[in-house]
C-alpha positions in Angstrom: -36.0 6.6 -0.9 -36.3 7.9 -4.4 -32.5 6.9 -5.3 -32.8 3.8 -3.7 -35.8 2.9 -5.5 -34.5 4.5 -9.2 -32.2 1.5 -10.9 -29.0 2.1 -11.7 -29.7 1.7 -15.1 -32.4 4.3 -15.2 -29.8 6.9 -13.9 -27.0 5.7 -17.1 -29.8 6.2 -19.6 -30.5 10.2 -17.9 -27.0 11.0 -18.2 -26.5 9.5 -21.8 -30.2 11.6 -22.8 -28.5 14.7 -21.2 -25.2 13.5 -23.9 -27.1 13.0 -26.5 -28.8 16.1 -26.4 -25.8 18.0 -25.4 -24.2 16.5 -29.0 -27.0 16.9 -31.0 -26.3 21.2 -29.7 -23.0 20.4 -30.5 -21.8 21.2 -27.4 -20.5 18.0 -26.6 -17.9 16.8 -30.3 -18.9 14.0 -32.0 -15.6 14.1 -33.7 -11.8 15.2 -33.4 -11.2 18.2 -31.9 -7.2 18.0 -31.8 -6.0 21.0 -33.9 -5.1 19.2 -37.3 -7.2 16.5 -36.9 -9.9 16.1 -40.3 -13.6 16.6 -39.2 -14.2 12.7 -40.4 -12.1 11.6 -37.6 -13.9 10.3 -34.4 -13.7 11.8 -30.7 -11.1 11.5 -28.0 -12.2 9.6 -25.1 -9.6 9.4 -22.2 -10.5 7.0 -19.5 -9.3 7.0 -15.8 -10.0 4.9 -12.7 -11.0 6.6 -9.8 -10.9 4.7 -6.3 -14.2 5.6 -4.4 -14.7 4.4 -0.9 -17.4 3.0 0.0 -20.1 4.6 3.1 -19.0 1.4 5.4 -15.9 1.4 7.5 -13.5 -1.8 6.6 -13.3 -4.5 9.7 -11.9 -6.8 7.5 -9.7 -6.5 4.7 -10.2 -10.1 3.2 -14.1 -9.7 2.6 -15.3 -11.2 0.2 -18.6 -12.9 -1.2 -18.2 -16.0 0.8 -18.5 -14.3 4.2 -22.0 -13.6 3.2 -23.2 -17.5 2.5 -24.9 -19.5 5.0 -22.4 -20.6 8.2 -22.4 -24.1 7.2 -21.0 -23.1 4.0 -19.1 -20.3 4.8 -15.1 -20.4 4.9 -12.9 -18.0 5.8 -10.1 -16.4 3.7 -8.3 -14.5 6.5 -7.7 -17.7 7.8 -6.5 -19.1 5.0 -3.7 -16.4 4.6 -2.5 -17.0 8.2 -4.2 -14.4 9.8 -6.5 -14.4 12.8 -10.0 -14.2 10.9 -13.0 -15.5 12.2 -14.7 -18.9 13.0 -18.3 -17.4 12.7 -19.1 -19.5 15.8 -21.0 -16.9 17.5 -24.8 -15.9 17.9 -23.1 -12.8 15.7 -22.5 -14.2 12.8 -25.6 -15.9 12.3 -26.4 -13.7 9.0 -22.9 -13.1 7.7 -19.7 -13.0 9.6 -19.8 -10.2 12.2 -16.4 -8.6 10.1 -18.5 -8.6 7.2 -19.4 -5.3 6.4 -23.4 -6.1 5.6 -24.2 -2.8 4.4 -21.6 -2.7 1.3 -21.3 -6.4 0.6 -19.8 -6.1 -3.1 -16.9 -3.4 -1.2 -13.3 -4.9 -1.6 -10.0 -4.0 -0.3 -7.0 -3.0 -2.4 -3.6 -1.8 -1.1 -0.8 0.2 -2.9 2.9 0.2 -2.2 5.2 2.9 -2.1 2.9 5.7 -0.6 4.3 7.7 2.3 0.4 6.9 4.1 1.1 4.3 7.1 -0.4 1.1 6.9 -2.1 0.3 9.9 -3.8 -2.5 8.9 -3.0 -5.8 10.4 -2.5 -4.7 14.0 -4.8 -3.9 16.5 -5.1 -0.1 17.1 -4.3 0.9 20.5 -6.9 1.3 22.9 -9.4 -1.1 21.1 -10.5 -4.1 22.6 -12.0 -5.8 20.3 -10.3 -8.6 18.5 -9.0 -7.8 14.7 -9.5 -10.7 12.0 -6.6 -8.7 10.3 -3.8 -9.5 13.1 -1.4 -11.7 12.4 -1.9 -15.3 13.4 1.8 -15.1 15.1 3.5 -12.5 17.2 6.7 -10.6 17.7 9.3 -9.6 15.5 7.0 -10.7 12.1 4.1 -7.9 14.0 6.8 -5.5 14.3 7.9 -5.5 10.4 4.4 -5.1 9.5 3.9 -2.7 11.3 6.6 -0.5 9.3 5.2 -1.1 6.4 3.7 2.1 4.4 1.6 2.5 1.7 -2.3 3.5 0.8 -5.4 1.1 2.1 -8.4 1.3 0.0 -11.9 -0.6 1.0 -14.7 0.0 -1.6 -15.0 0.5 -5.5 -13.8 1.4 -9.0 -15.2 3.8 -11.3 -13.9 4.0 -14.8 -16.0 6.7 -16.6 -15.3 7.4 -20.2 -14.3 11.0 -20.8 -14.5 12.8 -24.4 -12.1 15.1 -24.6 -13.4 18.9 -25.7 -9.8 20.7 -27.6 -12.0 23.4 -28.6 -13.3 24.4 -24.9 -10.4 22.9 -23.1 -12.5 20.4 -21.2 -14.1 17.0 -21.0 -17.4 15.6 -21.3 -17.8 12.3 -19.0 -19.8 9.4 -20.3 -20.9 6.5 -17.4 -18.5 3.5 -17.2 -18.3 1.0 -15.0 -18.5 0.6 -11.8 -17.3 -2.4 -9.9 -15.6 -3.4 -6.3 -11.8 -2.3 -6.1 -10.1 -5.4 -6.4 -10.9 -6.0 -9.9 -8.3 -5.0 -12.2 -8.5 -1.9 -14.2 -7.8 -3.1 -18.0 -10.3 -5.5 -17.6 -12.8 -3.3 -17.1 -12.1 -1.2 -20.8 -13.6 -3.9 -22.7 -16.9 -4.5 -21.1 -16.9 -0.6 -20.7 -16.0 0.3 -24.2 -18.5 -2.3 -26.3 -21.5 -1.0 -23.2 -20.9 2.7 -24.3 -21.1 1.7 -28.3 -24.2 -0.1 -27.3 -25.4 3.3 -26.3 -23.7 6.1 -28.4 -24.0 3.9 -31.5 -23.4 6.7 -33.9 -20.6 7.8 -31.6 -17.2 7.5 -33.7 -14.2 7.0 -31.6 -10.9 8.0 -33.5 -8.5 8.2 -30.2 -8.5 6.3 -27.1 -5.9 8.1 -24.3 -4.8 5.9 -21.5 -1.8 5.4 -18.9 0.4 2.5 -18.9 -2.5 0.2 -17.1 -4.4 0.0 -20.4 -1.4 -1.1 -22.5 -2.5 -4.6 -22.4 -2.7 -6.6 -25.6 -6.4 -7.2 -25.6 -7.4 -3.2 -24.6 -4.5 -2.4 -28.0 -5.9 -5.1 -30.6 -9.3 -3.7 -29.6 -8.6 -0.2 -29.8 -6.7 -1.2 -33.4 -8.8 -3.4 -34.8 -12.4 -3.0 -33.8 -12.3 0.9 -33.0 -10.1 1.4 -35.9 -8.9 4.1 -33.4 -5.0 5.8 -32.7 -3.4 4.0 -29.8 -2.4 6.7 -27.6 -1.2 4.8 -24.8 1.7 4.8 -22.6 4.0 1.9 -22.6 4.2 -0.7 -20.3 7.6 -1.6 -20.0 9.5 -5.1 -19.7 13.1 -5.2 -17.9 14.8 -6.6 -21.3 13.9 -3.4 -23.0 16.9 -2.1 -21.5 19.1 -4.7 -23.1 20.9 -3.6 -26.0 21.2 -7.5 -27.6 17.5 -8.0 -26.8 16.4 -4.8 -28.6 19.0 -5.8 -31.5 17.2 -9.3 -32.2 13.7 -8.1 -32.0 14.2 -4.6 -34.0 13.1 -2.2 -31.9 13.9 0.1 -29.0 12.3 0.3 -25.8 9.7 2.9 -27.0 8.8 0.5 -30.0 11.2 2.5 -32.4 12.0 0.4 -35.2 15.5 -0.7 -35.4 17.5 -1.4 -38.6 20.4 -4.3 -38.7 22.9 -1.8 -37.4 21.1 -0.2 -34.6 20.2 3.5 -36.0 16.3 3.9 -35.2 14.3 4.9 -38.3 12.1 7.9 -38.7 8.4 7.8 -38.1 6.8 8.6 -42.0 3.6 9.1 -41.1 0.3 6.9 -39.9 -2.2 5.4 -42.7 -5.8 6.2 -41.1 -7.5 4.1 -43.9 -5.0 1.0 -43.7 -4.4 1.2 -39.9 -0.5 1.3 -40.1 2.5 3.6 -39.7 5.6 3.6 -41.7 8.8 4.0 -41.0 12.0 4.8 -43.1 16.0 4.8 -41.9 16.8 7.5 -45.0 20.1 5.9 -44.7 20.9 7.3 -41.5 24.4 5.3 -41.7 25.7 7.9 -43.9 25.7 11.0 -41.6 25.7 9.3 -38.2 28.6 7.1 -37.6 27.9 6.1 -34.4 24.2 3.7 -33.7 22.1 5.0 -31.4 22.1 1.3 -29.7 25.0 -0.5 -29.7 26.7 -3.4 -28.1 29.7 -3.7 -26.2 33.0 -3.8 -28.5 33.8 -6.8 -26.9 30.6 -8.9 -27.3 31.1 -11.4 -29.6 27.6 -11.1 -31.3 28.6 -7.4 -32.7 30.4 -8.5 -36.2 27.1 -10.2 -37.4 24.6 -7.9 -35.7 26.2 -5.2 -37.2 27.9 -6.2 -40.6 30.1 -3.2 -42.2 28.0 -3.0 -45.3 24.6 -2.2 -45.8 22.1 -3.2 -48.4 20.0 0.1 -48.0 22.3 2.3 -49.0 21.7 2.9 -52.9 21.3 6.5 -53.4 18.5 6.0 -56.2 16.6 4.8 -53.2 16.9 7.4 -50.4 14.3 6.2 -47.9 16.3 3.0 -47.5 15.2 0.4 -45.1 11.3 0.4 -45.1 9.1 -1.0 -42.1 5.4 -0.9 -41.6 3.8 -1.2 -37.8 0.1 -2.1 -37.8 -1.3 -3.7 -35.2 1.9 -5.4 -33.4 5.9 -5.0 -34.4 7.4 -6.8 -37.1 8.2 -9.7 -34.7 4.9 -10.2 -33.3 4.8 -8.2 -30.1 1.3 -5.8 -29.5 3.3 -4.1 -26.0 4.7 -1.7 -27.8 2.8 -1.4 -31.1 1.7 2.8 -31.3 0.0 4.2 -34.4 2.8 7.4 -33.5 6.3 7.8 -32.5 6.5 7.8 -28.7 8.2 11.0 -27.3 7.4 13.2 -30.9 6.1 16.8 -30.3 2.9 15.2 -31.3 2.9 12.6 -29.3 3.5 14.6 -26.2 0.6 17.0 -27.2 -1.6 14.2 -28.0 -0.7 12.0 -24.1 -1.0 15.6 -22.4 -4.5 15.4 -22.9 -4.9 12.4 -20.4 -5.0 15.3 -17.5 -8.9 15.7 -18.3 -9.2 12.4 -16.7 -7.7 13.6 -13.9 -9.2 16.5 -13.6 -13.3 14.6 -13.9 -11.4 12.4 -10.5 -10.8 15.6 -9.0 -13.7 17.0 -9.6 -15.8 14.3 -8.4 -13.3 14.4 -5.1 -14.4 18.6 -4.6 -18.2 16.9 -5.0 -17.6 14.6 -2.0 -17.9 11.7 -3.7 -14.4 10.4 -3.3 -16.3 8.7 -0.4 -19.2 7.4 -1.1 -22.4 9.3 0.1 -24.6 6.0 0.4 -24.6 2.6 1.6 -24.1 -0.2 -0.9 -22.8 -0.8 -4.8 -25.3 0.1 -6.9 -26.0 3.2 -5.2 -22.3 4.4 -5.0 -22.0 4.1 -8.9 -25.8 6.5 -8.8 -24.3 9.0 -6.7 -20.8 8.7 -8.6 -23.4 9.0 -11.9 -25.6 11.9 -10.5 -21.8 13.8 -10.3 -21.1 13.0 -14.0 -24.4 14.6 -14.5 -23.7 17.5 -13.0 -20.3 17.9 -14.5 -22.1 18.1 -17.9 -25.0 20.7 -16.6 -21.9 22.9 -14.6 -20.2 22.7 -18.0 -23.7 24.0 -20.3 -24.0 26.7 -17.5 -20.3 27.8 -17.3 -20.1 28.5 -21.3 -23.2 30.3 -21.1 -22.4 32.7 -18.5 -18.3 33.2 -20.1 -20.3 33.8 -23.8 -23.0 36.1 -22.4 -20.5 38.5 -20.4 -18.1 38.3 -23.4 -21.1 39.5 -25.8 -21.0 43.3 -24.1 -17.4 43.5 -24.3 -17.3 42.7 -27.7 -20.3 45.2 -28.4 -18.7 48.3 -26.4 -15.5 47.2 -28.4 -17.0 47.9 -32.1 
């Protein structure tokens, strides 16, 4: 009764006061904590979705908000993808359509190729009687082939909590994010959830946002550039022509958005410009040592000759960095996809991406909690119980540091 009648809103402001507090102990880093990394430079934060099921069982994988509108008014999108659905012509679905789960209205369904689960859904299960709004409207061989098809069923939510990321401690700190039905797509959520948590941690300077290749979008990387001012740590979301030499030739850069001079050699990375936002890099005249380009054509294509012209204008030894080109925000051409603020694949980078395992370790964590399911009926109190665990993951951390400094303090006593 008491979390039913506390808003949801009331439970984000008592885990940002326990943050807060927590940073102004500094316990929790209000700025970089990557070894190297100037004190002036902002925090980490490395977001992750995290699929949480909702309390309801699914009847029908095409919910939606329209099964819960008046009859009259109500239309049926099983139905309109050729399955069996429901005409809501019965005493049951008076209310809401009687597939409806009632309970968790805002749950969705979402399903994932490729996973060795079995699907399942679409047929009715042996032994039940009841008719399925999920069955195919014809029979036969099309039942059959859907009936092989594997992969992982999900009916409920989305939670996208913002982690900061502790190097000192080796752990993370999660901040509330948001919380909506699991159908919506995940980069569209970072906005919304990003401008919220500098609503509410307004002193809060972010210097680094982590993220797999779902948040490589060009709105999440402009925004991340050139609002948060912050490195783009971000795996790449790749295109089928980045594997084609010509394409990569013509635009200027590899696959991993390594700048490319006329020839083909990829230029060094020269460093990133924190103040000015952009990263330089420099071919040092690579020609002269390396006779062969590290992307190439084939002999025969008749492009090669003016691609690749057998003299070079960067190659006057009173200028030894030769060709010269910045990346800011996008490429030279234009293109944000594969714009970093570091080399891709560098020692640094590698340490740097590594770091996106604290976000999968808060979704595990939240799994050993129980919450990978939710404990309660409904939305808004799926995202408190999934906020109540964030909580707790902050208090467990306070308590675990306490207890490893205060047995450490004898040993180090008995030691002098």
């Amino acid at each position: 009764m008491a979390l039913d009648s506390t808003e949801e809103e009331w439970l984000v402001q008592c885990a940002d006061s326990l943050a807060q507090s927590l940073m102004a102990y500094g316990l929790i880093p209000t700025h970089s904590t990557f070894p190297g990394d100037p004190p002036e430079r902002g925090v980490t934060l490395a977001p992750d979705s995290q699929l949480v099921a909702a309390r309801s069982r699914m009847h029908c994988r095409h919910q939606n908000p329209r099964c819960f509108l008046p009859r009259e008014q109500r239309t049926c999108a099983a139905r309109e993808a050729d399955k069996e659905g429901c005409a809501c012509d019965t005493e049951a679905c008076t209310d809401h359509c009687r597939f409806a789960t009632s309970r968790d209205p805002e749950a969705a369904y979402v399903y994932y190729t490729g996973s060795n689960q079995p699907c399942g859904i679409g047929t009715i299960p042996q032994g039940q009687s009841s008719p399925s709004p999920n069955a195919p409207a014809t029979s036969g061989e099309e039942e059959k082939n859907t009936n092989r098809q594997r992969g992982k069923h999900h009916f409920g939510y989305k939670a996208k909590p913002f982690n900061v990321v502790d190097d000192r401690l080796l752990t993370f700190w999660p901040l509330a994010g948001p919380f909506v039905p699991a159908n919506h797509n995940d980069h569209l959520q970072t906005l919304p959830g990003l401008k919220h948590l500098r609503h509410r941690f307004p002193e809060l300077n972010i210097g680094e946002m982590l993220g797999d290749a779902g948040e490589g979008f060009d709105e999440v990387l402009l925004f991340v550039h050139d609002d948060l001012k912050a490195l783009r740590t971000i795996k790449l979301r790749h295109h089928a022509t980045d594997e084609d030499p010509l394409t990569c030739l013509r635009r200027g850069y590899d696959a991993q958005g390594n700048p490319l001079c006329l020839h083909g050699y990829r230029l060094a990375f020269n460093g990133h410009d924190y103040r000015r936002g952009d990263s330089k890099w420099v071919c040092r005249q690579r020609c002269l040592r390396q006779p062969q380009p590290d992307v190439t054509l084939d002999p025969t294509a008749q492009t090669q000759t003016r691609l690749s012209p057998p003299t070079c204008p960067y190659q006057d030894p009173d200028r030894p960095l030769g060709c010269v080109v910045l990346v800011n925000a996008t490429l030279p051409d234009g293109n944000i996809r594969l714009a970093r603020d570091l080399k891709v694949g560098s020692p640094t980078w590698e340490l740097r991406i590594g770091r996106l395992s604290y976000a999968e370790s808060h979704n595990a964590g939240q799994t050993r909690r129980g919450l990978k399911r939710s404990p309660w009926y409904g939305r808004a109190n799926s995202a408190k119980a999934h906020i109540l665990g964030d909580i707790l993951t902050c208090a467990l951390n306070v308590a675990r540091f306490v207890r490893e400094a205060t047995t450490a303090a004898p040993s180090v006593t008995a030691g002098t």
